[in-house]
N, C-alpha and C positions, 0 to 999 in steps of 0.2 A: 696494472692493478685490477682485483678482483671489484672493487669499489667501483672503476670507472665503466667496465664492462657495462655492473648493473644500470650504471647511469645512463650511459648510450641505449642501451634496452628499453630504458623509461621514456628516453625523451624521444625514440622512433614512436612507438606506439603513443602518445600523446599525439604525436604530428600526424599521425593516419586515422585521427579520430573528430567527428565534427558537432558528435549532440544528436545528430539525427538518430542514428539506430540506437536502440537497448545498449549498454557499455558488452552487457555478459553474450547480447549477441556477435557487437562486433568482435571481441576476442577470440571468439570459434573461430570466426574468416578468416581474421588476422593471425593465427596460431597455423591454422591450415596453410598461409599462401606463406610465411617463415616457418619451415619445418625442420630447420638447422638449429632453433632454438629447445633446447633441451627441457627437461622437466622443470628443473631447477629455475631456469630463465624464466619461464613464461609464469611460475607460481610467484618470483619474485618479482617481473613486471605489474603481473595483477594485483599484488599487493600494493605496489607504488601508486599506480594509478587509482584506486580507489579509496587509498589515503588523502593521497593529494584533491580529490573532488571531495571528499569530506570536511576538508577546509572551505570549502566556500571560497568567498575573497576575501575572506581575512587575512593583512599580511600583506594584500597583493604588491605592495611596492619592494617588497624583499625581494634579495635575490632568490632566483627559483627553485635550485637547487637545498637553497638552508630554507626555502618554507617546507618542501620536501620533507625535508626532516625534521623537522616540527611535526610536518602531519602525520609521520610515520611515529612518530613517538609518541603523540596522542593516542592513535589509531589502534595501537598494539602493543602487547604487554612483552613481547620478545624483541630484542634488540636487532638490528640491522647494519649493513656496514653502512648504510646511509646516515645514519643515526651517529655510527660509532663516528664518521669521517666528519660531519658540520657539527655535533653538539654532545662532542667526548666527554663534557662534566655532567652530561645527564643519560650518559649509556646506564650505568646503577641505578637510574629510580623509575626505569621504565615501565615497572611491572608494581606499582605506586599505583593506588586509587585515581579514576578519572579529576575528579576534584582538585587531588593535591597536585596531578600534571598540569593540568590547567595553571594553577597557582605559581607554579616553577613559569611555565612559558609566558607569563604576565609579567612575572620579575626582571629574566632575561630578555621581554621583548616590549617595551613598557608599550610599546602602540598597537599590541594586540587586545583583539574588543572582540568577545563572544557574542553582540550581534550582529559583528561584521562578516560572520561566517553562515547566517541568514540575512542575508544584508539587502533587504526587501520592507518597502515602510509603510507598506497595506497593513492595516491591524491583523494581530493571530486572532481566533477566538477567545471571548472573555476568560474561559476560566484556565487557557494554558498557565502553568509556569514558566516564564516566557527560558529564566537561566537555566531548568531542567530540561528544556525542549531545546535549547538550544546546544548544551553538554552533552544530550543525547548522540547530538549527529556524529559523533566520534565511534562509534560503536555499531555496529551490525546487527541488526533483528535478528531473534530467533526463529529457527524454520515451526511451525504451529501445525499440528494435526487434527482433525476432529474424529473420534472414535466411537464408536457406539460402549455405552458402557459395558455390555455383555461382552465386549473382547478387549476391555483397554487391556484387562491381565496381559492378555495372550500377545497383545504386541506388544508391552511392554517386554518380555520375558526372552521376544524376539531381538528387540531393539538392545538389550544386555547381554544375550548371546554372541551380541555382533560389536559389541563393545562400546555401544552407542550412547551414547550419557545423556538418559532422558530425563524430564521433572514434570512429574503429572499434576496439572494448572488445577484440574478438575475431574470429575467421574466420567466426563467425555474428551477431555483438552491433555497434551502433551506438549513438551518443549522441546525441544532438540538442537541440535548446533546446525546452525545455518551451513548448508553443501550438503549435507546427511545425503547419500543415495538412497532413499527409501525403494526404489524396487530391487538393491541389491540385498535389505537388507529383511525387509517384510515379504512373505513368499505369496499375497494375497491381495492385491492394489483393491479389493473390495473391503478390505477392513477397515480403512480410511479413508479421508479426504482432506487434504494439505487448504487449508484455510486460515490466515491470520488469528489473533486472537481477538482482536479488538474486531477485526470480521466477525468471527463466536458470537461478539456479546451484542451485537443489535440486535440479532435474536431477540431479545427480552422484550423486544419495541414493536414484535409481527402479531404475538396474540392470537394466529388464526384458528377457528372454528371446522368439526366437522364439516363438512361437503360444500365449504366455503368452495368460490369461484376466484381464483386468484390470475393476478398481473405481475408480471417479473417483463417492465417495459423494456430495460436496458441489460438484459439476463449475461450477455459474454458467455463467458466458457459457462457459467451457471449455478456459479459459488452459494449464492442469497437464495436460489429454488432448493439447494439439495439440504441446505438448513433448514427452508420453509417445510421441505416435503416430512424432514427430519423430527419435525415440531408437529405434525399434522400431514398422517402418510394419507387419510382422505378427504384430500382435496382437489377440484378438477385448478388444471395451472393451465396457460396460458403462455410460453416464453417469447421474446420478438428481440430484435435486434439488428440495426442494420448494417452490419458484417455478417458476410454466410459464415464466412469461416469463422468467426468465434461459434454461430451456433453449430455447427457440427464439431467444434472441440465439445461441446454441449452435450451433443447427443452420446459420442463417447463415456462422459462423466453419467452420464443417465442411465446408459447400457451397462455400466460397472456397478453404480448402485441400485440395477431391477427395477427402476419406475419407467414400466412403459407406458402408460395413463397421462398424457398431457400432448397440447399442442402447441403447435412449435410457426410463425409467421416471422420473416423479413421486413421491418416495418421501419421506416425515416420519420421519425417521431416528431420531424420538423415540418414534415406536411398535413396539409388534412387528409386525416385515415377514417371519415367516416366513411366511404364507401367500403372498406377492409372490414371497420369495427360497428356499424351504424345501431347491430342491435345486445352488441355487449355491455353489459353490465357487472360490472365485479365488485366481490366485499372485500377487497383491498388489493392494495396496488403496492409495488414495492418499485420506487425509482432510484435506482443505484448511480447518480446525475455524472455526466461524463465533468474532470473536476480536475484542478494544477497537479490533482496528485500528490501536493504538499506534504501529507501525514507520511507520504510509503519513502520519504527522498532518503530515508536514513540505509534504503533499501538500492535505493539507485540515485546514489549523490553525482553522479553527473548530472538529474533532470537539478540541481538545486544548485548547478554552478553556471550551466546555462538556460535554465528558464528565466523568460524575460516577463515584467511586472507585467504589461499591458494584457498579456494574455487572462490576466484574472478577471477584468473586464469580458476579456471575449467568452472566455468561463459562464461569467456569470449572465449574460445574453443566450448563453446555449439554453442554461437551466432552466429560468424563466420563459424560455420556450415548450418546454421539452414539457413541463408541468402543466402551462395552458393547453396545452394539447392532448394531454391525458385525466386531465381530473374530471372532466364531464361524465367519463367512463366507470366512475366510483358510484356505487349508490348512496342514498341518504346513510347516515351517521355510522359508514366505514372507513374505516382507515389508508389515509397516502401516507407510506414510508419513507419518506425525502431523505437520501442517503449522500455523502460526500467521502471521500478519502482525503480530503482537504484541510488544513488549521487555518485558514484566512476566513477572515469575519465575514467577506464580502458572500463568499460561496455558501458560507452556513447559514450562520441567525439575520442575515440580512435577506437572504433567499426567504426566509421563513416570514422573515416580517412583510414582505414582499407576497409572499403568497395570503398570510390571512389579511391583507389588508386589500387585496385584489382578488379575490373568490370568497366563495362561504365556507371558507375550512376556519377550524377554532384549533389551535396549538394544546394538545393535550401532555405532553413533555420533549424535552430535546436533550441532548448532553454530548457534546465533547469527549468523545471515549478515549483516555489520554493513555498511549501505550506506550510512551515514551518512558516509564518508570516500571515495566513488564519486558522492555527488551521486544517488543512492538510494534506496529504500525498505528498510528491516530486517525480516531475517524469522527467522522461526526454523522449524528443519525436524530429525526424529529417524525414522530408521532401526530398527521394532524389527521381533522376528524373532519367529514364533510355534513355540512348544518343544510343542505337543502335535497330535494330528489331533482329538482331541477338543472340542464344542463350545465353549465360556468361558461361565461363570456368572461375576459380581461376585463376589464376596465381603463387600464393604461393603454 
């Protein structure tokens, strides 16, 4: 049977998979080294397994196969022979609002609990809805663009040419269906930049000024500079980071969007770097804090099936580092951009509480950018202001 095929499919590729790598990376390897599996197999594997980590552990004592299909039924509004084979009364309502499938799999499965599919009992931040954040994780993000308004036309025009079913968020934001090939489909990789949306909106927290002096501590490939630079193309920047190779995916992203004005340092942000930095000063800093990644899981729900609690601890020891270490470098009454991809309370507003009560920064605003009701990533993003020109010691 064509049912059990898919199932063997499922359950090899589960068994050759451990949580270390990326899921989308090991699938490459894994597709590569079965190359007997046809198109059909490997879109139907990936479907399964990414179903199945969208569940979380919710369930976990069901047999595996019919959680399977549960998650495959949550997961997608098209029917499956996994679906049709463990829970044939509900192949017709699969294409049924998130909400109302939930509702069905509560009835049929009384000891299914939507927060056992975050099943983590570290506080979220205050102002998540914890059952919307939770409903979410059934659903896949939208792929997010950032455009210059002078050509959203022109990609959009592109992106409908090619049959691509966009929805313009903003005069610079698009949506698109998560997979999109965007260089198959836009002839110009300089007209955009693939940046979440709730990425977009911290924007509004950076404020920089003409021929500001800026800090991008934690830069990666350099999402947070090319928005910075986007908001204020004169400014001298600063990038460090200590992987080379994110910063040379960096310099890439720089060289596509024409800013060759900025300097670019290799920095361990957990050492002291005054000998590197001893006479820099900058009117603002942006720390994009390495973080559980909790907000993006809806993105890669394997990190949310196996990340272990203890690590938000370790998290949040990174942070509290990483910020003693750099906010001496802020002048008087400029701004640290304390950034997370995180919804645990511990990484966000406790970091924060933690910061103004250990330096002389004053909390100017924070918020929970909840993207989980945008089809999303959640993030969280705080505004503090430094109250002295003098350097910052800890206190703790």
């Amino acid at each position: 049977m064509r049912v059990e095929h898919q199932i063997r499919a499922f359950e090899q590729l589960f068994a050759s998979y451990n949580g270390v790598l990326p899921l989308h990376r090991h699938l490459v390897g894994y597709f590569k080294q079965h190359k007997q599996m046809g198109s059909s197999d490997r879109r139907w594997a990936t479907r399964y397994i990414y179903s199945f980590f969208r569940l979380g552990k919710a369930l976990a004592k069901l047999d595996p196969l019919k959680r399977l299909a549960i998650a495959d039924f949550l997961c997608n509004d098209t029917s499956s022979l996994i679906v049709a084979q463990y829970l044939p009364d509900l192949v017709e309502k699969i294409g049924l609002p998130a909400q109302e499938k939930i509702d069905l799999i509560k009835k049929a499965f009384p000891a299914f609990k939507l927060e056992d599919v975050f099943s983590f009992s570290a506080p979220l931040s205050e102002s998540i809805n914890a059952t919307d954040f939770y409903s979410a994780s059934f659903s896949q993000p939208d792929l997010f663009i950032r455009v210059k308004s002078t050509h959203i036309q022109a990609v959009i025009n592109q992106l409908q040419a090619n049959n691509v079913t966009v929805k313009e968020v903003s005069d610079t934001t698009l949506a698109l269906p998560n997979g999109t090939k965007l260089e198959q489909v836009i002839n110009d990789p300089r007209l955009y930049q693939v940046q979440d949306l709730s990425s977009q909106k911290t924007g509004a927290y950076f404020k920089p000024n003409k021929y500001d002096y800026w800090w991008d501590c934690c830069a990666a490939s350099g999402g947070k500079s090319l928005l910075l630079h986007d908001l204020e193309p004169n400014i001298e920047l600063l990038v460090s980071d200590v992987r080379e190779n994110s910063l040379m995916n960096l310099q890439e992203r720089f060289q596509l969007a024409g800013i060759k004005k900025y300097h670019q340092k290799v920095i361990d942000l957990l050492q002291n770097n005054d000998q590197i930095l001893h006479h820099y000063e900058f009117d603002g800093i942006l720390l994009d804090a390495p973080c559980s990644g909790s907000g993006t899981w809806g993105r890669t729900p394997e990190m949310l099936y196996y990340f272990e609690k203890h690590k938000i601890e370790n998290y949040v020891k990174l942070q509290k580092a990483i910020a003693q270490n750099v906010v001496k470098y802020l002048k008087k009454d400029k701004p640290l951009i304390y950034m997370t991809c995180s919804v645990f309370k511990a990484e966000n507003e406790d970091v924060v509480a933690y910061l103004t009560s250990n330096f002389d920064l004053k909390l100017e605003k924070m918020e929970l950018i909840k993207g989980y009701g945008d089809k999303a990533d959640s993030m969280f993003v705080a505004r503090l202001i430094k109250q002295s020109g003098a350097n910052d010691e800890a206190n703790a």
